[in-house]
C-alpha positions as CSV (number, residue, x, y, z in Angstrom):
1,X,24.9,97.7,95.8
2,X,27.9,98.8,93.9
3,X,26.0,99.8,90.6
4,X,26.9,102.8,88.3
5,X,24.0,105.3,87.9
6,X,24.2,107.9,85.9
7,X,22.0,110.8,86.7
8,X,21.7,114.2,84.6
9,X,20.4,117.5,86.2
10,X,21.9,116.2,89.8
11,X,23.6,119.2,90.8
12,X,20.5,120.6,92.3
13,X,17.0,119.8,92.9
14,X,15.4,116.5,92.3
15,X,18.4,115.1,90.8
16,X,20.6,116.1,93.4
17,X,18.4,114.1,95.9
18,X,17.9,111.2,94.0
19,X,21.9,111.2,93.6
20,X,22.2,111.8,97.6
21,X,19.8,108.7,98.1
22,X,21.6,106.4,96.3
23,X,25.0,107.1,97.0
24,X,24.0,106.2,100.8
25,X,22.6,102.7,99.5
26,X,26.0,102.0,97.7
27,X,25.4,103.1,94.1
28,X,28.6,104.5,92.4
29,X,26.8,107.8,91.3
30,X,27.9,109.7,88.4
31,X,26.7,113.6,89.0
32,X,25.5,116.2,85.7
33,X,24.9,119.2,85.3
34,X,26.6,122.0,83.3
35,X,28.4,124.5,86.0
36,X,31.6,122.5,87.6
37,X,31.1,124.3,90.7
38,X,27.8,123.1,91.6
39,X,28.7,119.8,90.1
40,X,32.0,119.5,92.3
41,X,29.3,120.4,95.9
42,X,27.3,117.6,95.2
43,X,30.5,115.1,94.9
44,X,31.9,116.2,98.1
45,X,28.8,116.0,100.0
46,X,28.8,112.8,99.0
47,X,32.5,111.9,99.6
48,X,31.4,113.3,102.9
49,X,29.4,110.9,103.7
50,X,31.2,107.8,102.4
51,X,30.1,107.3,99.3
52,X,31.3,107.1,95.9
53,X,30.5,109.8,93.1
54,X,32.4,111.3,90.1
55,X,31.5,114.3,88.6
56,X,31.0,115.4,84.6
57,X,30.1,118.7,83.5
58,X,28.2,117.9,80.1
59,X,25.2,119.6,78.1
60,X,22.7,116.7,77.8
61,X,21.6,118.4,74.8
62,X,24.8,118.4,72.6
63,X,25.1,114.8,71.5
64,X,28.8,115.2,71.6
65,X,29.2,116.2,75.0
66,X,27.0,113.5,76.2
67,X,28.7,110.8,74.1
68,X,31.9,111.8,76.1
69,X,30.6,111.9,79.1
70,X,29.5,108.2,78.7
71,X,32.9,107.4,77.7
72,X,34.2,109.0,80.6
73,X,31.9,107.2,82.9
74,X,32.8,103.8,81.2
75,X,36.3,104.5,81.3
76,X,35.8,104.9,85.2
77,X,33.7,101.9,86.2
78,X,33.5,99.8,83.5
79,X,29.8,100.2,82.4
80,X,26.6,102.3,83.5
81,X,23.3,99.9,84.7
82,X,21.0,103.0,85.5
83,X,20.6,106.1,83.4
84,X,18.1,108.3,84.9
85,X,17.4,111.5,82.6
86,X,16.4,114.5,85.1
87,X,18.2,117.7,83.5
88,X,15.5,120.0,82.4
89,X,15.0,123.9,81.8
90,X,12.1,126.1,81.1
91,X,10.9,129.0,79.3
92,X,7.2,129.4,79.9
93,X,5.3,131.6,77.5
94,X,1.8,131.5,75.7
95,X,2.4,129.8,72.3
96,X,1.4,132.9,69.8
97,X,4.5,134.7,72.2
98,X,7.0,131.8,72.0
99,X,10.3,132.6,70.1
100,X,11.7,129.3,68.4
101,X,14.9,129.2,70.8
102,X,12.8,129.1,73.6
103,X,10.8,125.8,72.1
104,X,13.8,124.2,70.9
105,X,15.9,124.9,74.0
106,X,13.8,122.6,76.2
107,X,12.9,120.5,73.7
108,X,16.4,119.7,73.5
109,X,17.0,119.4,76.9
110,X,14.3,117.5,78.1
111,X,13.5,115.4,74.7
112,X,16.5,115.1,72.4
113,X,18.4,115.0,76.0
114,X,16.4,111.7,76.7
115,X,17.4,110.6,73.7
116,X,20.7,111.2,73.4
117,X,21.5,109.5,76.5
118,X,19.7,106.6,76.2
119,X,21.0,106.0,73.1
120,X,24.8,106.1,74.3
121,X,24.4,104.5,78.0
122,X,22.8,101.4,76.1
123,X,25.5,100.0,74.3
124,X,27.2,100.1,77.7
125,X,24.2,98.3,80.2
126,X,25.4,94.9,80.3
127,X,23.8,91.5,79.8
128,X,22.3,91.3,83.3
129,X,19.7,94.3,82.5
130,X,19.6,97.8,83.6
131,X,17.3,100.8,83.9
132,X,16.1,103.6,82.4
133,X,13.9,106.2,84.6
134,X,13.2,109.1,82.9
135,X,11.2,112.1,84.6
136,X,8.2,113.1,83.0
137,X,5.3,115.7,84.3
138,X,1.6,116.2,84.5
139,X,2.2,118.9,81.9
140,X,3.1,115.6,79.7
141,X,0.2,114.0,80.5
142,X,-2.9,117.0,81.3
143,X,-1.1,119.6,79.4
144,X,-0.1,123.3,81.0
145,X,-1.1,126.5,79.8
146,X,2.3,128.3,79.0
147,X,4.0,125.3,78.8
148,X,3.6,124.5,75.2
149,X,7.3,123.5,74.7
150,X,7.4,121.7,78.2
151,X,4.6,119.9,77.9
152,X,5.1,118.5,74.3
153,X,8.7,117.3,75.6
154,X,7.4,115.6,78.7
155,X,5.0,114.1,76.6
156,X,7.3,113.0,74.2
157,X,9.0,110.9,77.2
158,X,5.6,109.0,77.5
159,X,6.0,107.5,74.0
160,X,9.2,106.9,74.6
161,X,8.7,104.8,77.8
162,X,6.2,102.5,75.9
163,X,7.8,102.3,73.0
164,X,11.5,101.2,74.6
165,X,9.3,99.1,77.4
166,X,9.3,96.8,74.3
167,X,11.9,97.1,73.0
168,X,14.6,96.6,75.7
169,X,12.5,93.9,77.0
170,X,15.0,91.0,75.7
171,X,17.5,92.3,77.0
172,X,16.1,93.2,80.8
173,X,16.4,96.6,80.4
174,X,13.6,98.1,82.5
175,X,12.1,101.6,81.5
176,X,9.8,103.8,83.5
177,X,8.5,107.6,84.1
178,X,8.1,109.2,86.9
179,X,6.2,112.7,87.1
180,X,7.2,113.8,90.7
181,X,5.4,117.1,92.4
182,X,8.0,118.7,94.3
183,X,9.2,122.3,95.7
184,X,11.8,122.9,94.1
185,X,13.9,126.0,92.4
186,X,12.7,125.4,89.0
187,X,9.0,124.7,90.2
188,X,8.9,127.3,92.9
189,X,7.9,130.2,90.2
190,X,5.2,127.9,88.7
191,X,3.3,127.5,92.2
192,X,4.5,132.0,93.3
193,X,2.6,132.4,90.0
194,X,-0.8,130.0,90.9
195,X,-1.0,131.3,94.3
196,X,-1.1,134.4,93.1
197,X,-3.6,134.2,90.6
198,X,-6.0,131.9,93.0
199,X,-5.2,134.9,95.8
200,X,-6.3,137.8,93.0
201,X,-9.7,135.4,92.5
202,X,-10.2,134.8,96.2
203,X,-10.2,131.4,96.0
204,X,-9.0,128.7,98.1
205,X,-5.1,127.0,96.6
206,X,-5.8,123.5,95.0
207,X,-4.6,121.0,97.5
208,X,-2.9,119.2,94.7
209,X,-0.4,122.1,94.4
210,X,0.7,121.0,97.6
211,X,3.8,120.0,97.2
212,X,6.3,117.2,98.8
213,X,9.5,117.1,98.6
214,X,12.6,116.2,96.8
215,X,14.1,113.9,99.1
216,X,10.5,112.1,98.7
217,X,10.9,111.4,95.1
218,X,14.6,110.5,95.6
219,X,13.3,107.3,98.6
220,X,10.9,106.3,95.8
221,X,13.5,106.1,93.0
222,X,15.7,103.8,95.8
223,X,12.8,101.6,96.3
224,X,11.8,101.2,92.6
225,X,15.0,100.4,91.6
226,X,15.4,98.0,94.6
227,X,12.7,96.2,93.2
228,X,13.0,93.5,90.9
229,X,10.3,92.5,88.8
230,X,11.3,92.7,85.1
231,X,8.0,93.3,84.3
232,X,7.9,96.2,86.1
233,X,9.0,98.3,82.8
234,X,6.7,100.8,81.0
235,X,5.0,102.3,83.5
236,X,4.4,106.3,84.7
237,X,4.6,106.9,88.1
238,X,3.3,110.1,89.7
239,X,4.8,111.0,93.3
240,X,3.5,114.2,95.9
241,X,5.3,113.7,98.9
242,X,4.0,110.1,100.3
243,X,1.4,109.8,97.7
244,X,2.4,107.5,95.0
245,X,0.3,107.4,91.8
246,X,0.2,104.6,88.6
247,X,-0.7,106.7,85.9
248,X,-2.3,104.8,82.6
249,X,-2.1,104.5,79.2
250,X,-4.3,106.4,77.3
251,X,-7.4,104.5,76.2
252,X,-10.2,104.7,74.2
253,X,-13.2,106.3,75.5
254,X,-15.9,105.2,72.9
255,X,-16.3,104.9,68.8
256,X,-19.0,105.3,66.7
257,X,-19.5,104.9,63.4
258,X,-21.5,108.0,62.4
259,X,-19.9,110.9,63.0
260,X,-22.5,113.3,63.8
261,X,-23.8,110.4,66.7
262,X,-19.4,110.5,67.4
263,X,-20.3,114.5,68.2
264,X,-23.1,114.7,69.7
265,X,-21.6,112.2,72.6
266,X,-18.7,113.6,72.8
267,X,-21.1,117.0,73.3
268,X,-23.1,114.8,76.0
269,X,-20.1,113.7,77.8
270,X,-17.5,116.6,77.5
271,X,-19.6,120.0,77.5
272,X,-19.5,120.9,81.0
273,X,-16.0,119.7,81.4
274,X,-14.7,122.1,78.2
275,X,-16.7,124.7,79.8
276,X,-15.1,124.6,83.0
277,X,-11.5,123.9,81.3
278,X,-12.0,127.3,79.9
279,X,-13.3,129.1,82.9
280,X,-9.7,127.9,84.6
281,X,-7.5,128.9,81.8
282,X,-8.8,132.4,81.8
């Protein structure tokens, strides 16, 4: 394969799977995170195993730090063709209790992170085309209560998948979202904390918080970036284990021109679901 990927977050978790994954299918795979040590694991497991990796210990959101990193990478191989933006944090709390460092820290991570990355890798993706996977969440996409700050960043990576879709179309640059359900370290509170509150209501645990693995969402990156239809850009992928969802745009669910008629059916339609949105969150 012989293609530079670069891959933040991949000293653990998800990232460190997808990085796994593709270093077996040839990529050269340039490994994130921000502690060396875990960093420097990750690139001998893959040495290892016979493949190529570099490591760069780099804060995805200081601008700085990821512009050298880039350079770094270049400097190595000569250009990056896939950027995949994985590094995220949380710090869960009900708006009204949220402290602005705990907002803009994963804001930055996860959003201006995005950003920042894309917009040093792309200068650097060369004339054949590239991609661009970003990893999104159904926090993005449904909302989460407690997840203000998550879920407005993940969201945030939604318009920035259709938006880029666009505009990296000339010049075969392909960018999609996935939002992958997995068991890992940073999820593994989230579903200690549902099970217990579904166990203190003596109810049965939602078999959507079932969760696959990893190494699942890594064998779905390999095969979506094996594939390659250039029109496959601008998409949101949702992955649980084997189960692989297509996610759509938002679209419009009706108009009307008077607005007490617009009320009334939205009363008619959404009543019983805003009742039942409000039992759960309670």
């Amino acid at each position: 394969m012989n293609k530079t990927v670069l891959i933040t977050g991949s000293s653990r978790g998800i990232g460190r799977s997808i990085a796994i994954q593709l270093a077996k299918s040839r990529y050269r795979v340039a490994i994130n995170g921000t502690q060396q040590s875990s960093i420097d694991r990750v690139v001998e497991e893959i040495h290892r195993n016979g493949g190529e990796a570099s490591g760069y210990c780099a804060n995805v959101a200081d601008p700085a730090q990821v512009a050298a990193m880039v350079d770094a990478i270049v400097m190595k191989y000569g250009s990056i063709d896939i950027l995949i933006h994985n590094a995220g944090n949380l710090q869960d709390r009900k708006c009204i209790h949220m402290t602005d460092e705990e907002w803009k820290s994963v804001i930055d991570v996860h959003l201006n992170g995005a950003f920042y990355c894309i917009r040093r890798v792309l200068p650097y993706i060369t004339d054949q085309g590239g991609d661009i996977l970003l990893l999104t969440s159904t926090a993005g996409l449904k909302g989460s209560v407690g997840q203000v700050n998550y879920s407005a960043a993940k969201a945030g990576i939604l318009g920035m998948v259709w938006t880029l879709a666009e505009e990296l179309r000339h010049r075969h640059i392909r960018i999609n979202a996935i939002a992958p359900a997995a068991l890992t370290d940073m999820t593994r509170p989230v579903i200690e904390h549902l099970k217990e509150k579904y166990t203190r209501r003596n109810e049965p645990f939602p078999a959507y918080w079932d969760l696959g693995d990893s190494d699942e969402v890594a064998r779905f990156v390999q095969i979506l970036l094996e594939r390659s239809d250039e029109n496959l850009t601008g998409e949101i992928f949702g992955i649980n284990g084997s189960l692989a969802t297509l996610w759509q745009k938002p679209t419009i669910a009706w108009s009307k021109k008077d607005p007490e008629e617009f009320f009334k059916t939205w009363k008619d339609r959404n009543g019983d679901q805003v009742h039942e949105l409000e039992n759960e969150n309670n």
